[in-house]
N, C-alpha and C positions, 0 to 999 in steps of 0.2 A: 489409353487415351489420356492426354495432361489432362488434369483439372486446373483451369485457370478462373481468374476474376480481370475482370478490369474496373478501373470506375474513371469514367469521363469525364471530362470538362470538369475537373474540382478543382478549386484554390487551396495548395496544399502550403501545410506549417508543419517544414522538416523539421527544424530543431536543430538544424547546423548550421547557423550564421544569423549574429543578429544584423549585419549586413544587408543581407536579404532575407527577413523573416518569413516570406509567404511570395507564390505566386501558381501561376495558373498551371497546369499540365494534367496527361492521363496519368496513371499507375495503375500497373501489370503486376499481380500475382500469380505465380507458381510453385504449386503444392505448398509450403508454409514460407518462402522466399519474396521479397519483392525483387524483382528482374525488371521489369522496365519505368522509368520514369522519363515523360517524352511531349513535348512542348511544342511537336506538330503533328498535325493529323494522319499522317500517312506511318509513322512507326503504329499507333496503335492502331490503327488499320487492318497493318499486317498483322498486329500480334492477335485479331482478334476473330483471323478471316484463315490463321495458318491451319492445314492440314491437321486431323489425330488430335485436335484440342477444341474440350469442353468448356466454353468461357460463359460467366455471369458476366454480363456488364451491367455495371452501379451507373445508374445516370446521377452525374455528381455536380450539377447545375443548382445554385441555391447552396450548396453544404462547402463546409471546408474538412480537410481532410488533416487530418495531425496524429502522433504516438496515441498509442493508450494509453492512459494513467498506472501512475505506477504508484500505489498506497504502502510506505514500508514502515510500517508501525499498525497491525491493528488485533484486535482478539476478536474470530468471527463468532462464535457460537453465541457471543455475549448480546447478538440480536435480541436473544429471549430476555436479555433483563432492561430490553429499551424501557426507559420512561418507571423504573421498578423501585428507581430509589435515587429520585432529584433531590439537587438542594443539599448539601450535607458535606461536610469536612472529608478530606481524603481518607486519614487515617480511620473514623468513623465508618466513612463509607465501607473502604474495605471491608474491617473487622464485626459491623455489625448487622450487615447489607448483602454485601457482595459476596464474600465468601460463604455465610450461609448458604444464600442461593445458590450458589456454584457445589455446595456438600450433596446436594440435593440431584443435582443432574446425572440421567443414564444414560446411555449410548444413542438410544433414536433422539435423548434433547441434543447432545452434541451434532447431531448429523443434524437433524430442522435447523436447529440454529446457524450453523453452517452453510444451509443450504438457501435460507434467507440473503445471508448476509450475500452470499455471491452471487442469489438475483439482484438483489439492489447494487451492487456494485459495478456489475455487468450492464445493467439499464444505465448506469451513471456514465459508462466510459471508462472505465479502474479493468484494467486489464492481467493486470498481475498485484499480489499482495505478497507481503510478506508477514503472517500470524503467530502470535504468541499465543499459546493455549496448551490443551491439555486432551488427550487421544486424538493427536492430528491422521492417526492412521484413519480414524473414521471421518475426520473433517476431509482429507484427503478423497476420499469418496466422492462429498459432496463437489468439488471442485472439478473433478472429472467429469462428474453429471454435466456441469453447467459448460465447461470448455472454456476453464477459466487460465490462469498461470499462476503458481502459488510457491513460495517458501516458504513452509513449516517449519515453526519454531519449538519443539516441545520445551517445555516449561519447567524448569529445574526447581524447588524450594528447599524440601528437607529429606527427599526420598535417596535411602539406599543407593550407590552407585551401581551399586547389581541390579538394582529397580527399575532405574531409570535408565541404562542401557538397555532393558526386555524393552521400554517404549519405545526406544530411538529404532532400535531392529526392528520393533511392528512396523515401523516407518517405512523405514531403508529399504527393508523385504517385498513394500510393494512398488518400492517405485524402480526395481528393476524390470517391470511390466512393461511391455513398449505403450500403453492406455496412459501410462502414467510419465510419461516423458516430459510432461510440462511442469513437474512438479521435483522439487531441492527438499532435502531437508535440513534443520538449521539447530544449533543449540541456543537453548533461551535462558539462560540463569534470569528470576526474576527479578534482583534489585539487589543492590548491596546492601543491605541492612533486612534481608527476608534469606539471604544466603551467605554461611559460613566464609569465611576464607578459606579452608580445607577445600570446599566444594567449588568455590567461586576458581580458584587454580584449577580442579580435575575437569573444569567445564572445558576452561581455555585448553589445557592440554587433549582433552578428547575431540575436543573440535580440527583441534590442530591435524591429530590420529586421523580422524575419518575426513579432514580437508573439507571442512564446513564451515559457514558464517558462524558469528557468535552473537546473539540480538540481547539485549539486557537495559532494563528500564535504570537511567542514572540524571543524577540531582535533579530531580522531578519537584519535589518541594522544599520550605524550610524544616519542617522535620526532621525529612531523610538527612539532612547538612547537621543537623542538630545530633541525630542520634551516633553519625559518623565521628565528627568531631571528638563529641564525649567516648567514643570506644577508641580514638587512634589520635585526636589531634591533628586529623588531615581532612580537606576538603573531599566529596564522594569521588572526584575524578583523580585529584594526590590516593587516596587510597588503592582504589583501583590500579593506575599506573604503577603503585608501590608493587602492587602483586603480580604485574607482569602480564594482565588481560586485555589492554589496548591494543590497537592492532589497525591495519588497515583491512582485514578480516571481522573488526567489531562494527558492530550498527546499533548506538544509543540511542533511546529513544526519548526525548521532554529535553534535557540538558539545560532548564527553566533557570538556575541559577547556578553562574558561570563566572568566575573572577578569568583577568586577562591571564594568570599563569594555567588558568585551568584549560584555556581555548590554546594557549602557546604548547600543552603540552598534547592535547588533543590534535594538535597540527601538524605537530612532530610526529604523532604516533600513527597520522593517517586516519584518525579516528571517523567513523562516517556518523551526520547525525538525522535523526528521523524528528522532525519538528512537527508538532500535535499543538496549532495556537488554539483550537476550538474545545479541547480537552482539557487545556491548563486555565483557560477563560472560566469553564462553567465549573471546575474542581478550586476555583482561587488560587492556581498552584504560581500563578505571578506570568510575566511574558517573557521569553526566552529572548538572548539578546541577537538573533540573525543577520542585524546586519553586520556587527562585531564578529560574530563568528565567519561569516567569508569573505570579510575584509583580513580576517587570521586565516586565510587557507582553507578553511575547513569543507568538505563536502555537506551541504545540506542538503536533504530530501525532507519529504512530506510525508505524514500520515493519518490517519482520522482518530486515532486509537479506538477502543471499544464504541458499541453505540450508547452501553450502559452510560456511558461518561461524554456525550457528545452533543445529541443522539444517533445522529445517519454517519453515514459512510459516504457522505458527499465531499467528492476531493475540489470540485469548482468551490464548491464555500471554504475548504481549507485553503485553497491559493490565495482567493481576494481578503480572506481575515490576515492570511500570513502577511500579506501587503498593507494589509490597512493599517493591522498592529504594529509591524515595525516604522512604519511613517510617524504616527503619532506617538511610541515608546521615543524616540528619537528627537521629534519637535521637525524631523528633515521629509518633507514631502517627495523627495528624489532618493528616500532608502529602498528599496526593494522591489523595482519597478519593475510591469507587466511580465517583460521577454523571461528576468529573472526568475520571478514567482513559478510560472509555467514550466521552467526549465527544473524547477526547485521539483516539480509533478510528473516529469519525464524526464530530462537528462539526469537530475542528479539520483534519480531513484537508482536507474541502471548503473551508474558508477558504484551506490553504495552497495549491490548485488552483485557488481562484479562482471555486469553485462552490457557494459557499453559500448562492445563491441558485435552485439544483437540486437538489443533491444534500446529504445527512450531516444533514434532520431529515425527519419526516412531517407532511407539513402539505396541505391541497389544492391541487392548481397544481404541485406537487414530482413530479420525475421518479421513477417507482415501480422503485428500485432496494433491494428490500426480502429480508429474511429471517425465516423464521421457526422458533424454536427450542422444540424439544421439551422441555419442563421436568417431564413426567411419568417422570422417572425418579432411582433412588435417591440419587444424589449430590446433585440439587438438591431435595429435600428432606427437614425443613420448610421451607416459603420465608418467613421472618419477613422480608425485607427483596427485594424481587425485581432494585433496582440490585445490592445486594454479590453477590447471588446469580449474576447474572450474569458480573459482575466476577473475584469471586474461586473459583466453583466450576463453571461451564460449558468445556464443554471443545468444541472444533473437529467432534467425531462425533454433536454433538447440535442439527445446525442440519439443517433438515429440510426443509423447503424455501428454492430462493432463487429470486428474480424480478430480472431485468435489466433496465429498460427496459421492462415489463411482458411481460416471454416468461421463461417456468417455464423456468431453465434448471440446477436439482437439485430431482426432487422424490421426496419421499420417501427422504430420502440418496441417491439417486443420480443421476448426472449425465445429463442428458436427449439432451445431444449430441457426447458423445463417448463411445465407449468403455472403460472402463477399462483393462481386460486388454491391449485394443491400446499405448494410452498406456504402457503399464509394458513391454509388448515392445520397445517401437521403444526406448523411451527403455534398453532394458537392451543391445538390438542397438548404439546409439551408444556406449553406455561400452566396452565390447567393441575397439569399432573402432577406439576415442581409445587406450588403453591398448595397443592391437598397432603404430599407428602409434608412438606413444612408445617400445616395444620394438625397434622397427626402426631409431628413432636411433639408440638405447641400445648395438646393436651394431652 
C-alpha cells in the first residue's frame, strides 16, 4: 500500500521565485518525494481517494508551508556547555573553557548532547545540519533517533592521519546501513592556525579520495588574521588558496574578516560560506561582511554554530540578525532583504551541500523535507507581507509540523520520536558527570 501525506489548503513558500513568492495549493507526498503540487480541488481529491493508498491529510488552513531549514555550520554535542562559559574572548574561551570541558566528555555525553541538540532543532524547523565535532559515529545515532538529515563533519586538529582515518571509517561504515541513508559524512580540518599545512593539504586530498565536502572554520577573528599573517604574510583565505584547499567542495564557516581580494578569490574558487551573525555577535568576533560577499558571487548560507557560543540553535533568530546586521553594518536599509535572508536558510544551504537539486525549494520530484508554520497567532499578525513576516517575526515555537524525508517527525509541536523529558534528563545526568570529573582534577 503507498504511504502518502497530503496537506490541504496551505499557503505554500517554494523558494523558487521571488516573483511569486507564496501561494495557496495542496502537496502530495510519496514515500520521501513530493509528487503532487495542485491549485485545484479535484487533483488532490484524486490523489487522496486513489486505490492501495494510505494518506495522512495535514489540514493546512492557518499554516504556511515552506523547505526546512537548513543549519550548515553547527557543533551538536556542544548543547552540554549551553550557558557554561558566557562573556569571554574567543581565544580565552577556547583554551581555557571549552576545551577543558570537551577533554572531559564520554560517549553517552556526545550522544545526549547530540541528542538535544536535534530535538531542539527539530521543534525549530532545522531539518538538515551540517556538524563539526568529534565521534560523529555516535552523534550519527542520535540523528537517526530523532529522523533528522545530517552532514558529519569529523573534526581534524593534530591527530595521526592513521588516527583520524579509523574515525572517518567508524563513520562511513555505518552509513552504509539503509537506517542511515540521510546522513553524509564530511572532513572538517578545524581552522588554519589549529591545523598544520602538512595536514591542512592531506584533508583536502582525502576528501577529494573519498568525494566528500571539506567544512573548516576561516578568518573568524582578528587573531586568527594576526597569527596567519605573522606565520606566512598572507591573509587566512591568501593562505589557504596558496595550499590549494578551496574549492567549490569547501564550506567556510565565520569568514567575519574579508578584504575585497579575499571575496574575489573565494568567488573564483566557488568557495561556499556558512554565516554565524549570532556567534560572532556574542564572541566580538566583529560582523561578517554579506552583503559584499553576494554581491562578489559568493554562496552564502547560515548557521547557528555551537550553542556554547550562541546559545540555541534557532535558525529564525539567525535569518532576522543576519538581516538586521547587514542593514545597519552598511547604513543601507535595502541590504539583505527578507526573500534573501530565507533563501540564505534554504536555498543556499542546499547549494553549499551540493543538493539543490533535492533539497532547499518545493517543486515536484524534490525530497519532502518540509515544515509547516503556524501563523494564526498574535505576533504574526497582520500579515501585509508573509516573506518579512516570516523573516523578521516568526520565532522557533511556531513550527508545528516537520516532515523528514516524508515521515512526520514533530507534529503538532512536538516531537514524534523521542522523548522530551528523557532528552533533557540524560543530557542534565552528562553535565553532572562532566563537571565532577572536572572537580576531581581540580583537586
Amino acid at each position: 500500500m503507498k504511504k502518502r501525506i497530503l496537506i490541504e489548503d496551505v499557503m505554500v513558500v517554494p523558494m523558487t521565485s521571488a516573483t511569486e513568492p507564496y501561494y495557496k495549493a495542496s502537496v502530495g507526498i510519496e514515500d520521501d518525494k513530493i509528487v503532487l503540487i495542485c491549485r485545484n480541488g479535484d487533483d488532490a481529491q484524486r490523489f487522496k481517494t486513489e486505490p492501495d493508498a494510505d494518506v495522512n491529510v495535514i489540514d493546512g488552513r492557518g499554516r504556511v508551508l515552506m523547505p526546512g531549514l537548513i543549519n550548515i555550520h553547527t557543533h551538536a554535542s556542544m548543547t552540554l556547555l549551553r550557558g557554561y562559559a558566557d562573556d569571554y574572548e574567543l581565544m580565552d574561551w577556547l583554551n581555557n573553557y571549552i576545551w577543558p570541558f570537551e577533554a572531559k566528555l564520554q560517549a553517552e555525553d556526545y550522544r545526549s548532547g547530540a541528542r538535544l541538540a536535534v530535538a531542539e532543532m527539530l521543534l525549530g524547523g532545522t531539518t538538515s545540519m551540517l556538524d563539526m565535532y568529534f565521534n560523529e559515529d555516535l552523534i550519527a545515532h542520535e540523528v537517526v533517533a530523532g529522523g533528522m538529515r545530517a552532514w558529519l563533519g569529523t573534526s581534524f586538529l593534530r591527530s595521526p592521519h592513521q588516527k583520524y582515518c579509523e574515525e572517518l571509517d567508524r563513520v562511513e561504515n555505518l552509513l552504509v546501513r539503509p537506517e542511515y541513508s540521510n546522513i553524509k559524512s564530511v572532513i572538517a580540518p578545524h581552522a588554519p592556525y589549529t591545523v598544520s599545512d602538512e595536514n591542512l593539504k592531506w584533508t583536502h586530498s582525502e576528501a577529494a579520495r573519498r568525494s566528500l565536502l571539506l567544512h573548516i572554520h576561516l578568518a573568524e577573528t582578528l587573531d586568527e588574521q594576526r597569527i596567519i599573517d605573522e606565520k606566512c604574510g598572507m591573509s587566512p583565505v591568501e593562505y589557504c588558496h596558496s595550499l590549494g584547499i578551496l574549492d567549490r567542495n569547501t564550506i567556510a564557516a565565520h569568514c567575519v574578516h574579508l578584504s575585497q581580494k579575499d571575496m574575489d578569490i573565494m568567488a573564483e574558487c566557488g568557495v561556499n560560506i556558512a554565516h554565524n551573525p549570532q556567534s560572532n555577535m556574542k564572541l566580538a568576533s566583529g560582523i561578517a561582511p554579506i552583503a559584499q560577499m553576494i554581491k562578489s558571487g559568493i554562496n552564502v548560507g547560515l548557521g547557528t554554530d555551537g550553542a556554547s557560543s550562541n546559545n540555541d540553535l534557532d535558525m529564525w533568530e539567525e535569518m532576522r540578525t543576519a538581516s538586521l546586521l547587514a542593514k545597519v553594518s552598511t547604513g543601507d536599509p535595502c541590504a539583505l532583504p527578507a526573500y534573501e535572508a530565507l533563501k540564505m536558510a534554504t536555498v543556499n544551504g542546499a547549494v553549499a551541500l551540493g543538493v539543490a537539486d533535492r533539497l532547499g525549494t518545493i517543486s515536484e520530484g524534490m525530497i519532502a523535507d518540509l515544515i509547516l508554520v503556524n501563523v494564526e497567532k498574535a505576533h504574526l499578525q497582520p500579515m501585509h507581507n508573509l516573506i518579512s513576516t516570516l523573516v523578521y517575526a516568526t520565532k522557533s515555537s511556531d513550527v508545528d509540523t516537520v516532515i523528514v524525508g516524508g515521515q512526520v517527525v514533530v507534529e503538532k509541536g512536538r516531537l514524534t520520536r523521542l522523548d522530551m523529558s528523557e532528552v533533557i534528563a540524560d543530557a542534565r545526568r552528562s553535565v553532572e558527570a562532566i563537571v565532577c570529573r572536572m572537580n576531581v582534577d581540580k583537586n
